[in-house]
N, C-alpha and C positions, 0 to 999 in steps of 0.2 A: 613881184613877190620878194620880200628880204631873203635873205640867206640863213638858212639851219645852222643852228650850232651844233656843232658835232663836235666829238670825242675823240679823236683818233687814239692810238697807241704810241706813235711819234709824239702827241701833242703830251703824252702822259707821261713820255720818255723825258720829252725837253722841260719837263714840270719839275719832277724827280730831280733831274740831276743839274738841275740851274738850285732847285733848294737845298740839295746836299751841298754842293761846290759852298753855297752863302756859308753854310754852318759849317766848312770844314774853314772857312776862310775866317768866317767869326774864335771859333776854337784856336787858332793861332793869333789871332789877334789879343784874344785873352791871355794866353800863356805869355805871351813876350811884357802885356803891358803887368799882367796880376802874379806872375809867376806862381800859379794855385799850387806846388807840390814842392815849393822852395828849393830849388833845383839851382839856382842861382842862375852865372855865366854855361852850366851845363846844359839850359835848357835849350840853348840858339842851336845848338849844333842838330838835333832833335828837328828844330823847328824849320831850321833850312832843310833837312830831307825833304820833311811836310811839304813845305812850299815847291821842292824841284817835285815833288810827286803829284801834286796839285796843280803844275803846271799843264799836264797833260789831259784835264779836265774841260778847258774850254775847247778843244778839240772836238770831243765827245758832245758838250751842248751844240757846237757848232754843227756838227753830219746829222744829231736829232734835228734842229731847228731845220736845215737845209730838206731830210726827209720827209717833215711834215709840212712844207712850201709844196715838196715834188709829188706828194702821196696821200696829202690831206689837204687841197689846198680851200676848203671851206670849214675848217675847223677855225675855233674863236680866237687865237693867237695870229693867224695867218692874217684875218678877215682885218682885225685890230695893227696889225705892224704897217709901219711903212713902207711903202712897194719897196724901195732901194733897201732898205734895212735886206729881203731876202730875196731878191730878184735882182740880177745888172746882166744890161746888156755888154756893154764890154766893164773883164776885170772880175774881181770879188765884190760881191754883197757884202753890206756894211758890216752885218753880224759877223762876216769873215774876217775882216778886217779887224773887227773890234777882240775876236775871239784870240787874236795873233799877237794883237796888243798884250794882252792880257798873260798870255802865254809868254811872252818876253819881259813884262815886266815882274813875273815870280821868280822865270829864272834868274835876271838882274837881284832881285831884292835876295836871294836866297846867298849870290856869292857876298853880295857888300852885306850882308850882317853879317856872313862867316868871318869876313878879314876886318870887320869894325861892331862888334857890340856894343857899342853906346849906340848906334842909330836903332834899337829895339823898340822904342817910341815912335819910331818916322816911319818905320817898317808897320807898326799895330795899326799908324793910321791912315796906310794907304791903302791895308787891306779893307779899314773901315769902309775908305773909300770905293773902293773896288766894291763891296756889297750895295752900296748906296748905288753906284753905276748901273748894277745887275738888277737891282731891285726897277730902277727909274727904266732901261732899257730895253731889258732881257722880258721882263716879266709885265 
């Protein structure tokens, strides 16, 4: 007999907040590249908060993803991910791994555009990047 797709509330949690994280990461990404309130060199300092407060985002998808492995483990994310992606026997789970990445590299980008504004380009498009990851990965 296949496996029920089920709904959990973990799965709805790690739905939720893998699509807000995208859109808080797209909204930065526009600000640096479009400057929408003409804000100029003011807007980076702004934009680094954003990103060090966004850092502690993948965290949160990481304990949903982890929760809905441990407490929903036949729901459609689970049934669909790669065993290692949320399961290791020694070590962290890839998602953990990935989630830490991720986590390191906001904080990283948030100091070097504070002390270099000309990289506000390199910075919009590693966040693009970052969505495209989440998008191919996460989701």
């Amino acid at each position: 007999m296949p496996p029920t797709k089920v709904t959990s509330p973990w799965e709805k949690l790690y739905e939720l907040e893998c699509r807000k994280f995208k859109e808080d990461l797209a909204l930065q990404a526009y600000i640096l590249r479009e400057d929408p309130e003409k804000r100029g060199i003011e807007r980076i300092s702004h934009v680094c908060k954003e990103l060090r407060r966004l850092s502690e985002k993948p965290d949160v998808i990481k304990e949903a993803a982890l929760g809905m492995a441990e407490y929903s483990p036949r729901c459609a994310f689970v049934l669909k991910a790669p065993r290692k992606w949320l399961f290791s026997k020694s070590g962290d789970p890839d998602i953990a791994q990935a989630c830490t990445l991720m986590e390191c590299s906001l904080d990283r980008m948030a100091l070097e555009l504070r002390s270099d504004a000309l990289i506000t380009y390199a910075v919009a498009g590693h966040l693009r990047q970052m969505i495209e990851d989440i998008e191919k990965d996460f989701l």
